[in-house]
N, C-alpha and C positions, 0 to 999 in steps of 0.2 A: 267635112270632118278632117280628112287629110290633109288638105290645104290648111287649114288650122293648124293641126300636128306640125306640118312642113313650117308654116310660117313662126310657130314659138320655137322653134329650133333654132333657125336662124335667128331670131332676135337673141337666145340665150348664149350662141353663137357669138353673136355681136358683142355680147355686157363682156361676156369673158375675155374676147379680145382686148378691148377697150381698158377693165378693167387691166389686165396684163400690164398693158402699155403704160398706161397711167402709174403703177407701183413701180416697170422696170427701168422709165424716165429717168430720175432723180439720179439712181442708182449708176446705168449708164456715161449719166453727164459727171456726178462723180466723181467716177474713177478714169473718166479722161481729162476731167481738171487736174485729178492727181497725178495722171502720170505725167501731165503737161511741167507739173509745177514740182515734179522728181525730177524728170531733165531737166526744167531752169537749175533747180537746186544743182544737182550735179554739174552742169555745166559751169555752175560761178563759181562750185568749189573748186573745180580744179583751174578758173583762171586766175583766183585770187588765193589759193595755199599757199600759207604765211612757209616761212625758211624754218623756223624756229618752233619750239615744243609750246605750246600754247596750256598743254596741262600743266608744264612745270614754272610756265611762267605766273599761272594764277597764282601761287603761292607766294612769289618775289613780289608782284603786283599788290597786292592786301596784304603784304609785311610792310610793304615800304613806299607805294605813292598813294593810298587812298584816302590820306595825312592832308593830302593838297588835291586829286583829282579825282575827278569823277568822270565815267567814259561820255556820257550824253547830257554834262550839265556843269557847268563853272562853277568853281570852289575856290580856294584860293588860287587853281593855274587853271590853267583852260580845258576842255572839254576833251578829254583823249583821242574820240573816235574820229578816225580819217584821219589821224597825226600821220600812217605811214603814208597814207596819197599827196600832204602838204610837204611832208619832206624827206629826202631819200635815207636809206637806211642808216649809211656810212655817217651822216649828218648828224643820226638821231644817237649812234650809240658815242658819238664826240660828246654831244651836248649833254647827256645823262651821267657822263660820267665827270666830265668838269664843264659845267656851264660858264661860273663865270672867267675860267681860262678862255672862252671864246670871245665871251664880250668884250674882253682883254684886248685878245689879239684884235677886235673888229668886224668882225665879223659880220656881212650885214642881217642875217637872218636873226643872230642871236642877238646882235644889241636891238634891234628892233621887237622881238619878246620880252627885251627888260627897259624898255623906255616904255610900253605898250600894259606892264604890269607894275608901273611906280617904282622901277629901278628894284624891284624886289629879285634878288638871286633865287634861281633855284638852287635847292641842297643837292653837290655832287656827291654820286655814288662809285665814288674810284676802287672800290672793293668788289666790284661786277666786273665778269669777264665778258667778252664782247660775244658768246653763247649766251649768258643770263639778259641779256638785253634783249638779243632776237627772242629767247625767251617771251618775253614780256612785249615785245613788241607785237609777238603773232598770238599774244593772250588778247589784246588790244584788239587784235583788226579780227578775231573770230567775234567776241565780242562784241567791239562797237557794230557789226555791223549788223547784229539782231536787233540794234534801234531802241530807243527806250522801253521801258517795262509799262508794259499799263496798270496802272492802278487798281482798276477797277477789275482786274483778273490775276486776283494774288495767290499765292500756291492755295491750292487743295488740300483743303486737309483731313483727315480722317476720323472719322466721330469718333466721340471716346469712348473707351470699353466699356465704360460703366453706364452707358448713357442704355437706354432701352430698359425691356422687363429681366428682372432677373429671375433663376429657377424659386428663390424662394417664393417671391410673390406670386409665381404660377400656379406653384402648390398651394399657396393661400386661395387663391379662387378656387382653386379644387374644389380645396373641404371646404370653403362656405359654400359652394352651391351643394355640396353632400349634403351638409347640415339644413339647408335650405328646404331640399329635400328629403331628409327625414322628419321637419318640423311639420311639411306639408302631408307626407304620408300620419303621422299624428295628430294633426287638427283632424282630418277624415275620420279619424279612425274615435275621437272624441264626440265629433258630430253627429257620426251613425250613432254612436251609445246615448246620445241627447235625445237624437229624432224617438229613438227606440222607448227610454225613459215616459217622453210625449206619451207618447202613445197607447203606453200602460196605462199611464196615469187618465186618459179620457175616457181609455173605453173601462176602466174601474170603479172611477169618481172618489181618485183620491186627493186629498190636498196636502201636496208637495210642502217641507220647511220651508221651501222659498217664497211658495204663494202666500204665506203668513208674513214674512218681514215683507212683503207688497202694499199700498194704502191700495184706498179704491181706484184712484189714477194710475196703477201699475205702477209707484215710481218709489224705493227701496226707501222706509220708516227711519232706517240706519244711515246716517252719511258715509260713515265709517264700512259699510257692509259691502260693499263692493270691494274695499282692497284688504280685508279681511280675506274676504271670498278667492281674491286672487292668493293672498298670500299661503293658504290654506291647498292654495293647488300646487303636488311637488314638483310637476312635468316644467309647468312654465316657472315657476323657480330656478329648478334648473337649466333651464335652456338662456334665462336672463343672464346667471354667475356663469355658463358656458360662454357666452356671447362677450360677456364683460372680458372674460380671461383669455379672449383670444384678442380682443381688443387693443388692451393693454400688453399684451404678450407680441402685436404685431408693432406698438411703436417702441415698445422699450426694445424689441431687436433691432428695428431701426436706426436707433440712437447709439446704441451698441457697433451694427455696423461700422456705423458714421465716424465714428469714435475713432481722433487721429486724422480724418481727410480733412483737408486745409481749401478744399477747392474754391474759388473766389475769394483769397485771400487778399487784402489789398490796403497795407499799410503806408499811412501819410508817411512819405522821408523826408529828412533836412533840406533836400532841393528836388523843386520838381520838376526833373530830369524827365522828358520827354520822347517815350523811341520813336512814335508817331513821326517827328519833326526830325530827328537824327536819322534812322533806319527807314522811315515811308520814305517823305518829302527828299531828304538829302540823300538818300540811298548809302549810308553807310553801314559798311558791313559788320557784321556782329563782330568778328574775331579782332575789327580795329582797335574794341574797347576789349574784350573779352578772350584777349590774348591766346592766355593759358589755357582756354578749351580746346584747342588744337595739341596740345602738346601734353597736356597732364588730367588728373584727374579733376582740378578744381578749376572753372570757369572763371573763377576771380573776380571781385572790385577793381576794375582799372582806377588808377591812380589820377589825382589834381592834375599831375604832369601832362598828362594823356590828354585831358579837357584844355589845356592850355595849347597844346599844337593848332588848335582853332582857336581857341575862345581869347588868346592873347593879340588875335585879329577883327574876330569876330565878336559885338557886342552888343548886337539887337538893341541898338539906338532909336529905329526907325518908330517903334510903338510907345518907345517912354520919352517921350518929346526933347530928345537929344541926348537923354539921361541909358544909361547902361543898364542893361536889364536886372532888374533885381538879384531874381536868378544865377546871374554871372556875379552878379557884386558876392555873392558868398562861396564861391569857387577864390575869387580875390581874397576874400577873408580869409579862407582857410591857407590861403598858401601867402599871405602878409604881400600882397601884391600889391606894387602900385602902378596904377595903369599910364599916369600922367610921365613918371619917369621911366617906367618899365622896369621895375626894379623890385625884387624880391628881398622883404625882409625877416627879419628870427625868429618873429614870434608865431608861429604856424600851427598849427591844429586840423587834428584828423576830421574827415567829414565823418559822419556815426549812420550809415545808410543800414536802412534794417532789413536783415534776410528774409524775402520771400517762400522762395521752393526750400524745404527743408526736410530732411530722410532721415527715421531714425537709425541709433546707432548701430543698429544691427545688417542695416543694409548698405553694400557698397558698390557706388558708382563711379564711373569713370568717364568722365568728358571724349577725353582723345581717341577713344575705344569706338567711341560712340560717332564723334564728328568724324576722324580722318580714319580712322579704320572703314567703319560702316559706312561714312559718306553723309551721314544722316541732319538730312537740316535741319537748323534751330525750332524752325516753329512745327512742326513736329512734336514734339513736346511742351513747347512753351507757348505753343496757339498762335493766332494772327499779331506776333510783336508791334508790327509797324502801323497797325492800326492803334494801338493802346498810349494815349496820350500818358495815364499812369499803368504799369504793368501792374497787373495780380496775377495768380496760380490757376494756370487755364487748362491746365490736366488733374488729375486725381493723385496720380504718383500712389497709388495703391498696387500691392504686389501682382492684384488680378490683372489691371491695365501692363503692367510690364509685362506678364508674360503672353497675354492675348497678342502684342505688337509680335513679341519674339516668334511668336507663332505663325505669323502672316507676313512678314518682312524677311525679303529674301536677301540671301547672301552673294554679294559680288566679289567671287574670288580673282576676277583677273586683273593681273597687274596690279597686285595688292602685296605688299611686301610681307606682312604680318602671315596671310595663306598661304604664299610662295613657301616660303620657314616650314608650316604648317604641313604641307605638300612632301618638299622635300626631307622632312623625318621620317613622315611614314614610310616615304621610300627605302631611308635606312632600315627601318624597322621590317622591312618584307625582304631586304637582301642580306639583314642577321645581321648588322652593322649596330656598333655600341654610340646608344642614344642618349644623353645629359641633360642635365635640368635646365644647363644653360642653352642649349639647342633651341628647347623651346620658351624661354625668354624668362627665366631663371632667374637671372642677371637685374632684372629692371628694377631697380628701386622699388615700385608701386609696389611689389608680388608682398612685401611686407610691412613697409611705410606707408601707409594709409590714414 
């Protein structure tokens, strides 16, 4: 018996070892991959920190080259990432600011970019100071060097508020299972009084009104006599007109809810403009078309002109058997184009794209509040963009989902100009210093032009 005791010990001994080992494996390995792969990290940051402000270059960068480039993929110029390894700095901010002054002088790097790209100049930017360059040059090498984006792992995003049970419907299961259960304490309580009736009825030998409308097959003389019979009962009457009126009371609130959400909204436009192809495939970024969401309250219609910085080059020949993609031919239309001379003529007309996302008037929203204050990306609100061959309305944009986000969405005040402001009033305000309307942004257009 002992030896027995002694021996499951040890085995129990054993599993729990084993086990041990087995869960703190993983875990172990881990976090020596990670620390392996903190030091590489660390160590490349600091052999490869760019000179130049890489945050503020992102802004110069998607104002003004993603027109022609893209970091890990040819567009109309070549592929940005590694531009600072292929050529030295001093090189790059000559070339950026007058390219074809180099070609000019001869230069061999730069005439061989523009023999290399069909003698196409690039557009110099002599309005950059040789700071805004490094800028954008160490936008570029922090960048490029995260290597393309995989497709198939595109932001995360957040279910929608509205998506799950809401309290009303919880309460709706409530009381029907209440009602459920009071119907069933009821039928019991009908059935005892049946059994009871029986039973009178045998041990007296009486004959029940019922047992007369019976033939001698037991089966009701009356066709009609059964839903008499019912109709005649008040209990299940009312529990039927109870039943109905919750019924109809649960979808007409429904509808009522409903009333106003646009969600899956997905109207045909004059051209079917593709983000899929633009924003997935090509990686262009939202703000190239959609400006004004950086800067003001409205997102805007980017303009013909816009679509023309490509499309005057660009004309998806390859699938219309040398012919110009339909598509584009009405970008041509609209702006009196003509492709064979390159030549814009009078007679022009606006494209008529019809608004998607729409708020009513009572509520007010602000793009730039939203993107460059908060930081906050596009599909965040507007869903998986770059998957949506035609976009539709992939949030609710109901006041509950706005404020559910405001609720769980944290605030990053540092190095945010708008908090900084923010910061420093209050500070006035705790040393009795006199605080203005314009202090705290008073001033801006928007506070009343809306």
């Amino acid at each position: 018996m002992r030896n027995f005791s002694s021996g499951f010990k040890n085995l129990v001994k054993s599993i729990t070892l084993f086990t041990f080992f087995i869960f703190s494996l993983p875990t172990l390995v881990c976090a020596q991959t990670t620390a392996v792969d903190t030091s590489k990290a660390a160590a490349s940051t600091v052999a490869t920190a760019p000179s130049g402000d890489a945050a503020a270059g992102e802004a110069l960068f998607k104002a003004n080259c993603t027109s022609c480039h893209a970091l890990n993929k040819r567009v109309l110029g070549p592929a940005l990432a590694g531009v600072n390894n292929r050529h030295n700095e001093a090189w790059l901010i000559k070339w950026i600011k007058n390219s074809p002054a180099m070609v000019a002088s001869g230069d061999k790097e730069a005439v061989k970019i523009y023999e290399e790209y069909n003698k196409a100049a690039m557009t110099p930017f002599p309005q950059f100071s040789d700071d805004d360059v490094k800028n954008i040059l160490a936008y570029i090498k922090v960048e490029g060097d995260k290597g393309p984006v995989d497709k198939t792992d595109g932001p995360k995003l957040p279910p929608s508020a509205d998506a799950g049970y809401s309290n009303y419907m919880i309460f709706g299961l409530i009381a029907v299972v209440i009602v459920a259960f009071l119907v069933i304490l009821l039928l019991n309580k009908v059935i005892g009084t049946l059994e009871r009736l029986l039973l009178k009825r045998d041990n007296a030998g009486i004959t029940l009104l019922e047992d007369e409308q019976l033939d001698e097959n037991h089966q009701p003389k009356d066709k009609l006599y059964i839903a008499r019979k019912l109709v005649k009962n008040k209990k299940l009457v009312f529990f039927v007109v109870l039943c109905g009126v919750l019924t109809l009371g649960s979808f007409g609130w429904m509808d009522l809810w409903n009333t106003g959400v646009q969600t899956g909204y997905q109207p045909v436009q004059p051209i079917k403009f593709s983000h899929q192809l633009h924003a997935g495939t090509n990686q262009i970024k939202c703000q190239y078309c959609h400006s004004s969401a950086w800067k003001s309250k409205h997102a805007s219609i980017p303009s013909a002109n816009v679509c023309m910085n490509c499309h005057k080059y660009v004309q998806a020949t390859e699938k219309y058997n040398g012919e110009i993609s339909p598509e584009i031919k009405k970008i041509y239309a609209a702006l009196d184009y003509n492709p064979e001379t390159q030549k814009y003529g009078e007679n022009t007309r606006p494209i008529e794209w019809i608004r998607i996302h729409n708020l009513p008037d009572l509520a007010y929203f602000n793009h730039s509040q939203h993107v460059k204050v908060a930081g906050i990306e596009c599909e965040k609100c507007h869903g998986p963009i770059k998957e949506m061959a035609e976009v539709y309305q992939y949030s609710p944009l109901t006041m509950k989902w706005c404020i559910n986000c405001h609720r769980v969405t944290e605030v990053n005040s540092k190095g945010n100009a708008y908090y900084d402001k923010v910061l420093a009033a209050h500070e006035k305000i705790k040393k009795g210093e006199k605080v203005t309307a314009a202090v705290l942004g008073g001033l801006e257009c928007g506070k009343c032009h809306y």
